[in-house]
N, C-alpha and C positions, 0 to 999 in steps of 0.2 A: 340398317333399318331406318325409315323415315323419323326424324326428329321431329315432326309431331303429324298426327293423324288426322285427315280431313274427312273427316266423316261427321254425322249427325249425332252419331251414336256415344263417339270417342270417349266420353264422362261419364257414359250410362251402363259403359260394359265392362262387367268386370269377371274373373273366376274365383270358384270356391271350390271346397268340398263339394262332391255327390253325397246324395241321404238316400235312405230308405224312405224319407218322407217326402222326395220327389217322383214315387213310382205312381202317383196317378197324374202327372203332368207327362211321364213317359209313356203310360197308357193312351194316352192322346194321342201322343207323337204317333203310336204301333197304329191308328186309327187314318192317317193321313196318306192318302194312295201315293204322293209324289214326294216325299218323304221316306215311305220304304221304297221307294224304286230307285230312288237315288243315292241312299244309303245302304242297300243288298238288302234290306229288312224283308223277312218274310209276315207274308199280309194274313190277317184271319190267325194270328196267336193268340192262344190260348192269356186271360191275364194273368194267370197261375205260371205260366209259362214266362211272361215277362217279368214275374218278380222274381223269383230263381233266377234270372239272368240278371234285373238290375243287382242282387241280393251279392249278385258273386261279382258285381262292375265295384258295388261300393263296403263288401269287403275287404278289399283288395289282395284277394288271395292268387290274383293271377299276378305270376312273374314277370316281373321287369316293364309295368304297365299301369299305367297311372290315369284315372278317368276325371276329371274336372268339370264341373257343372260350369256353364254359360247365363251369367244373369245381366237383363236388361232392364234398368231401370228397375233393379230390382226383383224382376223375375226370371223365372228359368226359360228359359229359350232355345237352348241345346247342351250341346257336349262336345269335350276338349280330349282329345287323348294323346299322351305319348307312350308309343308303344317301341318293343325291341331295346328295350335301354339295356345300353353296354358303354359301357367306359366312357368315354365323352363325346355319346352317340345317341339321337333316338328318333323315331320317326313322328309326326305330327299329325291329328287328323280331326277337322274339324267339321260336328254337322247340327245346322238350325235346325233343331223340332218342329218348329212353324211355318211351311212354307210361305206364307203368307209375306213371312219377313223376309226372303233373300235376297239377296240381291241390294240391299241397306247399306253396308259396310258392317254387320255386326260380326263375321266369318273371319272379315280384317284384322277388325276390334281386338277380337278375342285370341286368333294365332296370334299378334302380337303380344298380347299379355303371357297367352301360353309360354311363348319363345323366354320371354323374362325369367321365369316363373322356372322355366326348364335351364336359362344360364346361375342367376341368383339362386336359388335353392338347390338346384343338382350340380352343378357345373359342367353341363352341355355345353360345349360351343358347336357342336355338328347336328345341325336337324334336318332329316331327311322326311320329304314328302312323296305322293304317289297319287297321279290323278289320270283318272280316264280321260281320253283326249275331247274325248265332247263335252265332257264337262266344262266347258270355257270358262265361269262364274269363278271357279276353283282355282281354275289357273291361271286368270289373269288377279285373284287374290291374292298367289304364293308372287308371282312375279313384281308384284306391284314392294310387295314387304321387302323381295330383293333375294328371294328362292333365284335359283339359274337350273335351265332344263340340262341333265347331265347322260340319262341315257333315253329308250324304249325300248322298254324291253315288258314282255306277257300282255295280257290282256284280260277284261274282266267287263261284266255284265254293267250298263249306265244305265239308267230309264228304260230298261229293257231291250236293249241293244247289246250286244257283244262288241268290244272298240279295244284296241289298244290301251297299253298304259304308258306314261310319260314320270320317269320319275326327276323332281325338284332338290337338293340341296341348300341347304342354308347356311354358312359361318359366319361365328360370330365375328 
C-alpha cells in the first residue's frame, strides 16, 4: 500500500460504525438515480423498506460481514464493507452515497482505511475485490492501492449494462 496518500481528502476520511441514526442520509443516497445504478440499488424503495435493510446492515446480524460508514470531513458520505470473512480472507466493497463526490479520491481514502481496519483489527491479510469492467473509477482505485487483476470470471449489471466482472486481490 502507498506510504502516504495523495489526495485532498486523505485527513478528512475516515470510518466508523453504521447507526440507525444515519438512515436518513441513506434515504438520500436510495433518492440518487446514479447511485443505485452503480451500486444494483433498486430505485423507487419504499423508506420503510430501507430502514429494515439499514436496520439489519447495522445490526450486524448478517454473517461474516461487516458494514463501516464513510465520513468526510465529518460527514457520511458512503459505506465500507467486508464481506465473506473467512479465516484470513474477505472481500471489500466500497460505494460514495454522493455522486456528486466520485471521482475525489474519497473511494481511495476510505479502502485504505478499510484494508487497515480489516489487517489491525481482524487479522486479514487477503482482501479480495470485484469490479465490473466499466466501471474504470473502481478499478484504477483498487490498482492504484496495489489490488492485482487475478481472474474474469461472471458478470453483472453497471449503470445498466450487463458487463463482465474482473475480480482484484490484495496481500498484505
Amino acid at each position: 500500500m502507498e506510504e502516504h496518500m495523495k489526495n485532498k481528502f486523505e485527513k478528512y476520511v475516515t470510518i466508523r460504525p453504521i447507526t440507525l441514526e444515519d438512515y436518513s442520509v441513506v434515504v438520500d443516497w436510495s433518492r440518487d438515480k446514479a447511485f443505485c445504478s452503480a451500486n444494483g440499488w433498486e430505485q423507487n424503495r419504499s423508506n420503510e423498506e430501507i430502514y429494515r435493510w439499514w436496520n439489519l446492515c447495522v445490526s450486524g446480524e448478517i454473517e461474516n460481514f461487516i458494514r463501516m460508514g464513510i465520513e468526510c470531513d465529518g460527514r457520511l458520505v458512503g459505506y465500507a464493507d467486508l464481506a465473506n470473512i473467512q479465516d484470513n480472507t474477505a472481500e471489500l466493497g466500497i460505494a460514495i452515497g454522493e455522486s456528486a463526490l466520485w471521482g475525489q479520491g474519497i473511494g481511495r481514502a476510505s479502502a485504505m482505511r478499510m484494508i487497515e481496519f480489516a489487517s489491525e483489527e481482524l487479522g486479514l491479510e487477503i482482501i479480495d475485490a470485484e469490479v465490473n469492467q466499466d466501471n474504470i473509477r473502481s478499478r484504477r482505485m483498487l490498482e492504484k492501492i496495489g489490488f492485482k487483476e487475478v481472474s474474469r470470471l461472471g458478470s453483472e449489471e453497471y449503470m445498466g449494462v450487463q458487463g463482465p466482472l474482473i475480480q482484484y486481490r490484495f496481500i498484505q
